[in-house]
N, C-alpha and C positions, 0 to 999 in steps of 0.2 A: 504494500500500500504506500503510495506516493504521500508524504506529508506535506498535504496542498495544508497553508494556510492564508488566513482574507485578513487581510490587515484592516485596518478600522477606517474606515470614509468620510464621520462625520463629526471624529474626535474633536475635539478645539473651535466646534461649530453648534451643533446640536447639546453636545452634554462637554463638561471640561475635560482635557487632555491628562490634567495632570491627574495622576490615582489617588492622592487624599483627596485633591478638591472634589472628585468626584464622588470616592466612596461617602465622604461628608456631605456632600447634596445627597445621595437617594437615603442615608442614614436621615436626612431632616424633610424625606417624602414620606418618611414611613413611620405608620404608629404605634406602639404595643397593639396588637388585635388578638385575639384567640382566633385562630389557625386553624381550617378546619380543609378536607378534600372536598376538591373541587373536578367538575370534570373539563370545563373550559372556561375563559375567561374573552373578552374583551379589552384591548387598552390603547391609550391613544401612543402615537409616536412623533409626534412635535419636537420643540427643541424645549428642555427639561422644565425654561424658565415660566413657560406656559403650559406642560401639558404633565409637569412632573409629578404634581400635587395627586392627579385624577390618576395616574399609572400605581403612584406611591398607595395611596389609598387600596387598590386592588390588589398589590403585590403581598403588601401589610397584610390580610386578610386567607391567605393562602398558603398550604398545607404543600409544598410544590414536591412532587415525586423525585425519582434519579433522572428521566427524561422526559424533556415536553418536545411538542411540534409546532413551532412559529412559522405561523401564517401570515404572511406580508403583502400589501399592493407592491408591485413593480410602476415607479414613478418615472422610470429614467428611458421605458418603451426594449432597452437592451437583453436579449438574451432570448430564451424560449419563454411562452405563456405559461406554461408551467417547469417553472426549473428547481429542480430540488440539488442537495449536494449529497454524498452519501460519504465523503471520506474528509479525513483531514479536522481541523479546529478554526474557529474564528479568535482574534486576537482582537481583546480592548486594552484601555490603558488598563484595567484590573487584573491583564494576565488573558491566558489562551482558553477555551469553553471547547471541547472534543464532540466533534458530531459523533449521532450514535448511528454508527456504521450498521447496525443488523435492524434499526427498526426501519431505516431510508431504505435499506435493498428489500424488504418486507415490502413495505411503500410499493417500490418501481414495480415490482411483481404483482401485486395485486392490483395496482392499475398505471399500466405502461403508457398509459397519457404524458407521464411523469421524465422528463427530461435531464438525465446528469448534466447542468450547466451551471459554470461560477461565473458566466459573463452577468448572469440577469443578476449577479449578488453585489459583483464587483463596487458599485458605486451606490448602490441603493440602501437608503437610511430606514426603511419601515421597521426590520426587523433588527438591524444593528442597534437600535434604539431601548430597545427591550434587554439583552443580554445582560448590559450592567447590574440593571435590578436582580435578573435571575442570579449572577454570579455571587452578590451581596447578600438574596434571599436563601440561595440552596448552594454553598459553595459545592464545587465538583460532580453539581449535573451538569448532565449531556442535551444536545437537543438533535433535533433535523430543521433546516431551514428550509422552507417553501418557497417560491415568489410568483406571486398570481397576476401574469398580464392579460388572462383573456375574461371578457362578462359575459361569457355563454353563459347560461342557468345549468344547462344540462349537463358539460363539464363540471361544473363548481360542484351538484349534486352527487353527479359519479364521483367526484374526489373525496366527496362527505362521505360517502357508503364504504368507497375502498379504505378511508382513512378507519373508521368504525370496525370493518370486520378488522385489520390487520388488528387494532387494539383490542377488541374483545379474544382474540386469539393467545394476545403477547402475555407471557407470563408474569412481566410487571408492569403495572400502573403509565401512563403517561399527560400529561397535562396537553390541551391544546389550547393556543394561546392565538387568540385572532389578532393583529396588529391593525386600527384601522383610525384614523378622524374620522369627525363629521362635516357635517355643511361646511364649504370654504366660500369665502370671497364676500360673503352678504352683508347687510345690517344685523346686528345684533339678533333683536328681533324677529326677522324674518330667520336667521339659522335657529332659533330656540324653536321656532314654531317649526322647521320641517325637521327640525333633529328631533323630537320629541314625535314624529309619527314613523323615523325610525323605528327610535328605540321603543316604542309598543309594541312593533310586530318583535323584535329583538328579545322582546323580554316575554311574547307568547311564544318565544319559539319557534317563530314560523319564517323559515328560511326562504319560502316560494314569497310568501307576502312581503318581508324586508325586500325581496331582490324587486316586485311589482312597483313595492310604493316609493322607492329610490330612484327607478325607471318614469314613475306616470308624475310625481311629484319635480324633480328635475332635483334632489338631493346629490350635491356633488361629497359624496362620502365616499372617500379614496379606496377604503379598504370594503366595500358591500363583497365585492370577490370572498375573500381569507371569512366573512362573517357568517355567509352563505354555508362557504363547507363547512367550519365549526358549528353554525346551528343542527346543518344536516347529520354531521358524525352525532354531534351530541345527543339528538332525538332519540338513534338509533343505540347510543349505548346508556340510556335511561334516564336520561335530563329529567326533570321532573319541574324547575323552577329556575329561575330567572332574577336578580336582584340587581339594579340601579346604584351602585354603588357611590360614585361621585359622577358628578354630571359640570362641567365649566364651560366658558366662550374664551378668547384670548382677549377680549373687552376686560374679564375680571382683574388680565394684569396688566393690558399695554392701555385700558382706558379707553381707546379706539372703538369706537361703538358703530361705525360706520362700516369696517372689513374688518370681518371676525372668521374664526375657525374653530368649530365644535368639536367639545373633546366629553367621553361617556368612560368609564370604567364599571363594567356588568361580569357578575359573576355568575355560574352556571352549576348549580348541582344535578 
């Protein structure tokens, strides 16, 4: 096995380069919670100073296994619509995170929609944004990184089901982890009002209706892809409930009430 690693893309932009400043920021996103398993989650991936609070809050609150599965939008258009990595570690400033090479090849296998590529990773901040917290939260899991460029339904579903059976199969636990904002670019206002018909279908579980009302509403939520398959896997491996965890706009910190960007942290038993 080649030791491919992804060096960090959005260190010194999105969240701090240096490894105390950072460890110290998601240490002051996070709060005593009682910990409890979860089967997926929601979290936004902004730059810390805006979307850190809403990650922190869900991270805080989680029970996180040895491996999760991050589900990212592809923002950068580069690489396959669906490109997973199966070998290798990603590196932040907090140190290197080891993909979990037998549940990605489980993955590919179970639905070869699924494409070995680090091109779609290479530059894309969705799910690099997530890691730190993981590594702070669970030191020494592992994960598989996803990255989702296409909005077929019927893809995203098949990706829900294959991700579902591989995990009901695997003999340990794995956490999957949807990386997505909300509304970009609006007034205030009008993103709370379409973010909020989001997250109802989100939080009934209903991955065909998120994908409808994201579609007929004109919701520019980056990540409906990664939320899709996580509702779908989730259905299918017992979800039962849905919780709003923290809910923000980027108005709460930049003041800017004019262009905002919605950010939801939901957890999924």
């Amino acid at each position: 096995m080649s030791a491919t690693v992804r060096e960090p893309a959005v260190a010194g932009r999105f969240y701090p380069a240096n490894p105390e400043r950072l460890r110290a920021d998601i240490d002051s996103y996070l709060s005593p919670s009682e910990k409890t398993p979860v089967i997926a989650c929601m979290v936004p991936h902004a730059g810390y100073m805006y979307s850190g609070q809403v990650a922190g809050a869900v991270f805080s609150r989680l029970e996180i296994p040895a491996s999760c599965v991050v589900l990212g939008p592809n923002h950068t258009g580069r690489g396959h619509p669906l490109a997973i990595m199966d070998e290798g570690a990603w590196r932040t400033p907090l140190g290197e995170i080891p993909i979990d090479c037998k549940l990605a090849e489980d993955l590919i296998q179970e639905f070869p929609g699924l494409s070995e590529d680090s091109a779609a990773h290479r530059s894309e901040h969705s799910i690099e944004v997530e890691i730190p917290f993981l590594q702070v939260c669970r030191p020494g899991v592992k994960f598989v990184p996803i990255s989702i460029g296409t909005g077929q339904l019927i893809l995203l579903e098949q990706l829900g089901q294959a991700l579902a059976e591989v995990l009901k199969k695997s003999k340990e636990p794995a956490l999957i982890v949807a990386s997505s904002d909300m509304n970009h670019y609006e007034d205030d206002a009008t993103t709370r009002v379409k973010d909020r018909k989001a997250i109802e279908k989100i939080l009934a579980l209903d991955a065909p209706g998120l994908y409808q009302t994201v579609m007929n509403e004109s919701i520019s939520m980056c990540g409906f892809g990664p939320a899709v398959i996580m509702l779908t896997a989730a259905r299918l491996l017992g979800a039962q409930t849905a919780e709003l965890v923290q809910y923000a706009t980027s108005a709460d910190v930049s003041g800017d009430h004019e262009v905002t960007v919605g950010y939801a942290g939901i957890i999924i038993r």
